[in-house]
MARKEKE-360856 format. One record per residue: residue number from 1; residue in one letter; chain; x, y, z of N, C-alpha, C in turn. Coordinates in nm, 2 decimals, m for minus. Atoms other than C-alpha are relative to their C-alpha. Example, Ala and Ser with C-alpha at 12.3 -4.5 7.8 and 13.67 -1.06 7.14 Angstrom:
<recs>
n_res_chain_n_u_n_v_n_w_ca_u_ca_v_ca_w_c_u_c_v_c_w
1_A_A_0.09_m0.12_0.00_1.23_m0.45_0.78_0.09_0.12_0.00
2_S_A_m0.09_m0.11_0.00_1.37_m0.11_0.71_m0.08_0.11_0.08
</recs>
This chain:
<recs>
n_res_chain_n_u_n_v_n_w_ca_u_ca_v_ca_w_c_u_c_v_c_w
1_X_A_0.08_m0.12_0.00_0.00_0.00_0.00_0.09_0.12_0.00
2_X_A_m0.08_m0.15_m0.01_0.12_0.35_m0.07_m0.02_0.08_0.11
3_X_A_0.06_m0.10_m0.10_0.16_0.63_0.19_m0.06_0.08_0.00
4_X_A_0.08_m0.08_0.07_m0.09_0.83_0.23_0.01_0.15_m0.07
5_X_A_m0.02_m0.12_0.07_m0.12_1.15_0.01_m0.09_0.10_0.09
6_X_A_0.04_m0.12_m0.02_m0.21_1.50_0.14_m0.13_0.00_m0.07
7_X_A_0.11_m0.01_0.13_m0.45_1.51_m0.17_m0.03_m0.08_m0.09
8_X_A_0.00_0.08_0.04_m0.58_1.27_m0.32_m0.12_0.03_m0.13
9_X_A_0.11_m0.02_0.09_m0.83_1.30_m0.67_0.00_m0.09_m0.11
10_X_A_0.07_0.14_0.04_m1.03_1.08_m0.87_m0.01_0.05_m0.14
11_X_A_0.02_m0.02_0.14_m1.13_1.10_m1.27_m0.12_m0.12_0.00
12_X_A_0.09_0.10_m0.03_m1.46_0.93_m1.26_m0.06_0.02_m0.20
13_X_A_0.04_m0.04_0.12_m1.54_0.89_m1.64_m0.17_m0.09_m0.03
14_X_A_0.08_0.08_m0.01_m1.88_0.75_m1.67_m0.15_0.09_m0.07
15_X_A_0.10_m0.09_0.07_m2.20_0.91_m1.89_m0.14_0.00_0.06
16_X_A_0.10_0.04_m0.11_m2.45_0.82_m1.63_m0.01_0.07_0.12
17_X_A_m0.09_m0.10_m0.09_m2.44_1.13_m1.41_m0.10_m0.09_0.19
18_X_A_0.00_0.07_m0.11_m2.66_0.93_m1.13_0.09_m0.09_0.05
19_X_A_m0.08_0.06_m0.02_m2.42_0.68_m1.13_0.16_0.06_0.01
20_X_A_m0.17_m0.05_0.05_m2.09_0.92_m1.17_m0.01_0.05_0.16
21_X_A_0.02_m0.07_m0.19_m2.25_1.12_m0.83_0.02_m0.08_0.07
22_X_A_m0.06_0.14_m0.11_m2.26_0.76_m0.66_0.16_m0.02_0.03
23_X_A_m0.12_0.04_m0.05_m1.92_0.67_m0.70_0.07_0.09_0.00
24_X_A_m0.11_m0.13_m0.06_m1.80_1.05_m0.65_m0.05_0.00_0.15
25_X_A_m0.01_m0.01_m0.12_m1.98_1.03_m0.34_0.07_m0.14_0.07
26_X_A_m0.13_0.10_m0.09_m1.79_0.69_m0.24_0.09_0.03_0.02
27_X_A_m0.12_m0.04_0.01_m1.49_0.80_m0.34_0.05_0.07_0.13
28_X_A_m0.04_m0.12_m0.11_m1.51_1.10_m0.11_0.01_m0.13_0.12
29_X_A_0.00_0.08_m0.09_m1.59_0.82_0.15_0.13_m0.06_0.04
30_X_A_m0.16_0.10_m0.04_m1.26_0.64_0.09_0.13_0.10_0.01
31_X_A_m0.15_m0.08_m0.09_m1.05_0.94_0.19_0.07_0.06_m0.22
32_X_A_m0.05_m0.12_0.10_m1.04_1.15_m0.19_m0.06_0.10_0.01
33_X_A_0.04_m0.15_0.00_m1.10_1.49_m0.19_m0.05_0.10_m0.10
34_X_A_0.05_m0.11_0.09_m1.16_1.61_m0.48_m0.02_m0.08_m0.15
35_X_A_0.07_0.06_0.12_m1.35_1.44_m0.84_m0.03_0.07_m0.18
36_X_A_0.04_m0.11_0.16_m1.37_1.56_m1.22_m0.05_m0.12_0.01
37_X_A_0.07_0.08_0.11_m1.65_1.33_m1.42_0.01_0.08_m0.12
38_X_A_0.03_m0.02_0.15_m1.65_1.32_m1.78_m0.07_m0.11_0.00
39_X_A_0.08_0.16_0.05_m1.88_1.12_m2.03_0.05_m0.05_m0.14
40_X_A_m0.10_0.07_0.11_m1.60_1.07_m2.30_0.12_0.01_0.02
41_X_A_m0.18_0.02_m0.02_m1.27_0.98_m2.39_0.06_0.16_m0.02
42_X_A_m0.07_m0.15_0.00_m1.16_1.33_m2.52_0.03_0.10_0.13
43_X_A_m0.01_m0.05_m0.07_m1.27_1.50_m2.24_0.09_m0.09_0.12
44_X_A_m0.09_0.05_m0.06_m1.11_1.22_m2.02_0.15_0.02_0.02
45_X_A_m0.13_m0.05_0.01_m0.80_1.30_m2.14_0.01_0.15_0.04
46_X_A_m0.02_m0.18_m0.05_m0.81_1.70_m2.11_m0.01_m0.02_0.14
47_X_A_m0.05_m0.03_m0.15_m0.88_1.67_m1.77_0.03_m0.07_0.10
48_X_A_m0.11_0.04_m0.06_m0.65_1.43_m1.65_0.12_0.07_0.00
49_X_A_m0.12_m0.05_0.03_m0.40_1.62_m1.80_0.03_0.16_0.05
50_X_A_0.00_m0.09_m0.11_m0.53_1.90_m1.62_0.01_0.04_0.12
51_X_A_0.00_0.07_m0.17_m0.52_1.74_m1.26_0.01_m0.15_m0.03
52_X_A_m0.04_0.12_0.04_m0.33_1.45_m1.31_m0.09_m0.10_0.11
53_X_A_0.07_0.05_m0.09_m0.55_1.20_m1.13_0.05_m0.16_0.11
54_X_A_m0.03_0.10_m0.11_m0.47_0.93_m0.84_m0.05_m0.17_m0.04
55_X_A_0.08_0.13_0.05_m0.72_0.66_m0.96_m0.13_0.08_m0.08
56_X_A_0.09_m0.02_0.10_m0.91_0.65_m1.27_m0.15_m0.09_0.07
57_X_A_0.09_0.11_0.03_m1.29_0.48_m1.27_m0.05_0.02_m0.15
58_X_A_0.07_m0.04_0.15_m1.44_0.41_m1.63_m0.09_m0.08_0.00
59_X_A_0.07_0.11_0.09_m1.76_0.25_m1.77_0.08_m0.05_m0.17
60_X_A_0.04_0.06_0.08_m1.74_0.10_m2.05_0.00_0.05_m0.14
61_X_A_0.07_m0.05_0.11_m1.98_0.22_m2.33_m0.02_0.14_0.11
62_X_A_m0.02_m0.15_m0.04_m1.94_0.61_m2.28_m0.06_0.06_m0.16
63_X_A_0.02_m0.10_0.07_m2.03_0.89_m2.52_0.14_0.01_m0.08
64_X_A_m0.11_0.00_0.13_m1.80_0.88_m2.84_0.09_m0.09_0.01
65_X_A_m0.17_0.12_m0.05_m1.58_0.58_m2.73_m0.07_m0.09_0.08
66_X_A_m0.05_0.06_m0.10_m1.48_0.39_m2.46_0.04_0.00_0.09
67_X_A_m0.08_m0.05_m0.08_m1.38_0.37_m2.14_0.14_m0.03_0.05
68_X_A_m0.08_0.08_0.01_m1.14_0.15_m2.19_0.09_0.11_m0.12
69_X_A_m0.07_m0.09_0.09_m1.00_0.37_m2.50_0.08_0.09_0.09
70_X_A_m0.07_m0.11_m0.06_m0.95_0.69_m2.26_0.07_m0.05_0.10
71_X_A_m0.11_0.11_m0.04_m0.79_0.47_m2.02_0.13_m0.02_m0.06
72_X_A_m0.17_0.03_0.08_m0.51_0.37_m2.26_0.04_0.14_m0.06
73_X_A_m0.07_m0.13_0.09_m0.50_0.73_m2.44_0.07_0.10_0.15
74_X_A_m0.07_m0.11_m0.07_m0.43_0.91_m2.06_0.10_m0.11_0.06
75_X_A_m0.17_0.08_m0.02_m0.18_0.59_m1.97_0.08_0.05_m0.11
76_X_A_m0.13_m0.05_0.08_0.02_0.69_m2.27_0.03_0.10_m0.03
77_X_A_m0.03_m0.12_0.01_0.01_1.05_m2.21_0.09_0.01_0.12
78_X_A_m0.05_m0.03_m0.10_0.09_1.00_m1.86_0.09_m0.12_0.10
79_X_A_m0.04_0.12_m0.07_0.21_0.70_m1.77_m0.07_m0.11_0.11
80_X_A_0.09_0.07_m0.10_0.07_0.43_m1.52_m0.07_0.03_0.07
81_X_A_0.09_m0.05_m0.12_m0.24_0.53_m1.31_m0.09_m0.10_0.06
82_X_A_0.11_0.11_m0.05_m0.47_0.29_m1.10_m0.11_m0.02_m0.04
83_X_A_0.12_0.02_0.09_m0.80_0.21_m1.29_m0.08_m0.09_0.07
84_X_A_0.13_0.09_m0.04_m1.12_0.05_m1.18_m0.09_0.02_m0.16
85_X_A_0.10_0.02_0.13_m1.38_m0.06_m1.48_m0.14_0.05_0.11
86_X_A_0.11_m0.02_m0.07_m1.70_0.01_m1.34_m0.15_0.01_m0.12
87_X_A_0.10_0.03_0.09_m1.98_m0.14_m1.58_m0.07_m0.13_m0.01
88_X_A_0.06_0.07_0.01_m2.27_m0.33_m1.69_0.03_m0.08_m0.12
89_X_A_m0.08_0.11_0.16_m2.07_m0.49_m1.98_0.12_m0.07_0.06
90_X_A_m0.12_0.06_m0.03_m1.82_m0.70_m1.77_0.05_m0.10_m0.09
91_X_A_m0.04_0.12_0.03_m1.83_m0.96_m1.99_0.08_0.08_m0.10
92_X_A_m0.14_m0.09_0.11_m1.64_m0.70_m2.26_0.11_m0.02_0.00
93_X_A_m0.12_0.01_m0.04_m1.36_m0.70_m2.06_0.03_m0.13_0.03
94_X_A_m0.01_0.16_m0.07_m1.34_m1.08_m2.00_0.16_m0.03_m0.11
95_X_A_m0.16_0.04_0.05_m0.95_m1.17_m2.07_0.06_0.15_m0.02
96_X_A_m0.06_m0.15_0.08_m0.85_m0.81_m2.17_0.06_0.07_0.13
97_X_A_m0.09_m0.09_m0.07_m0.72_m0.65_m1.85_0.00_m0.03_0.15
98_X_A_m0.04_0.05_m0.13_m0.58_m0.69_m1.55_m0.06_0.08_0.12
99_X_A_0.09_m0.11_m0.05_m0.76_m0.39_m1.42_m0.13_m0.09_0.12
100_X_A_0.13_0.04_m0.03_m1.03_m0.42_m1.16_m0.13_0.03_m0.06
101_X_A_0.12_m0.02_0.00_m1.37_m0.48_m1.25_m0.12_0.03_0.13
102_X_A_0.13_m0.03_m0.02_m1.71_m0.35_m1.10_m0.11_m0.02_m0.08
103_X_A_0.12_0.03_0.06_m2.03_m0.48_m1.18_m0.08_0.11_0.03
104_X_A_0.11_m0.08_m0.04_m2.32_m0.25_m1.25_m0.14_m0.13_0.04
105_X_A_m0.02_m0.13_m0.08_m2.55_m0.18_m1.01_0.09_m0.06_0.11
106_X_A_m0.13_0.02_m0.08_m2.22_m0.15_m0.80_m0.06_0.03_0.15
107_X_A_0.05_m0.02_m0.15_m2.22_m0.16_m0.42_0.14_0.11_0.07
108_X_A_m0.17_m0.10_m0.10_m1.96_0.01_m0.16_0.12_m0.08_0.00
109_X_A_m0.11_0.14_m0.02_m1.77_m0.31_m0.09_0.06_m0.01_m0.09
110_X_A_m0.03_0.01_0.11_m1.74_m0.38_m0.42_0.11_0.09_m0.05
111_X_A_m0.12_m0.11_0.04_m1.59_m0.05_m0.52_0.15_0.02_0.09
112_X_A_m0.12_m0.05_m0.11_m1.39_0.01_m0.19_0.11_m0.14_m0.06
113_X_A_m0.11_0.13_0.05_m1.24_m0.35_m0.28_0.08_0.01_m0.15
114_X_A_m0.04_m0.01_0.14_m1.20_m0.28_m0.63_0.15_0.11_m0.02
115_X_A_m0.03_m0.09_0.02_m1.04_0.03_m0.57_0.16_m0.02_0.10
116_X_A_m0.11_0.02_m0.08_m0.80_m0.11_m0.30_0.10_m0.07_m0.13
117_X_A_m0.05_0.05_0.09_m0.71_m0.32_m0.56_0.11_0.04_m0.08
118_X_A_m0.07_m0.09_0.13_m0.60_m0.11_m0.82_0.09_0.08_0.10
119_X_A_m0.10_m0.13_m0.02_m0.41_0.16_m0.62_0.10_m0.10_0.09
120_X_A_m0.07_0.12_0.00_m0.23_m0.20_m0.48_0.12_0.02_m0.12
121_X_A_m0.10_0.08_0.09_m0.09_m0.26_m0.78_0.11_0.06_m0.04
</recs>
């Protein structure tokens, strides 16, 4: 586990703003401070790149893309970041990443575990 950060912030990419509010309000729960949502890749990228982010979450099927796409376009802008999937398309990602998954509709556990996960690795 890493030590903890002063500041910690999230990139919640997800086109579902009920579901983007949920897991920004988890988030906050698990000790981050501060949240950008987007509901595409483009903008994914811009504003990672504008507050580099701690841990990514992405659906899936987003608005112009993937979440999976802006995922690999802000890893090869910025190099390795912690990633959670967080979708009703798991089976998409079946063999494809080592990433954690989240099932939709996602619970706390789930995320908090998911999320431990990732920022693990």
């Amino acid at each position: 586990m890493r030590p903890p950060q002063a500041h910690k912030h999230a990139l919640i990419i997800e086109d579902e703003m009920l579901i983007a509010l949920e897991v920004e309000s988890l988030l906050h729960d698990f000790g981050f401070d501060s949240c950008d949502i987007v509901d595409n890749p483009q903008d994914a990228v811009k504003s990672a790149l504008a507050h580099r982010p701690d841990l990514v979450t992405a659906d899936i099927r987003i608005l112009g893309g993937t979440g999976i796409e802006a995922v690999v376009a802000i890893t090869d802008k910025l190099g390795p970041i912690p990633h959670v999937y967080v979708t009703g398309n798991a089976d998409m990602l079946a063999g494809k990443t080592a990433a954690p998954v989240v099932d939709k509709p996602l619970t706390r556990r789930a995320l908090a575990d998911a999320c431990e996960r990732a920022c693990a690795a």
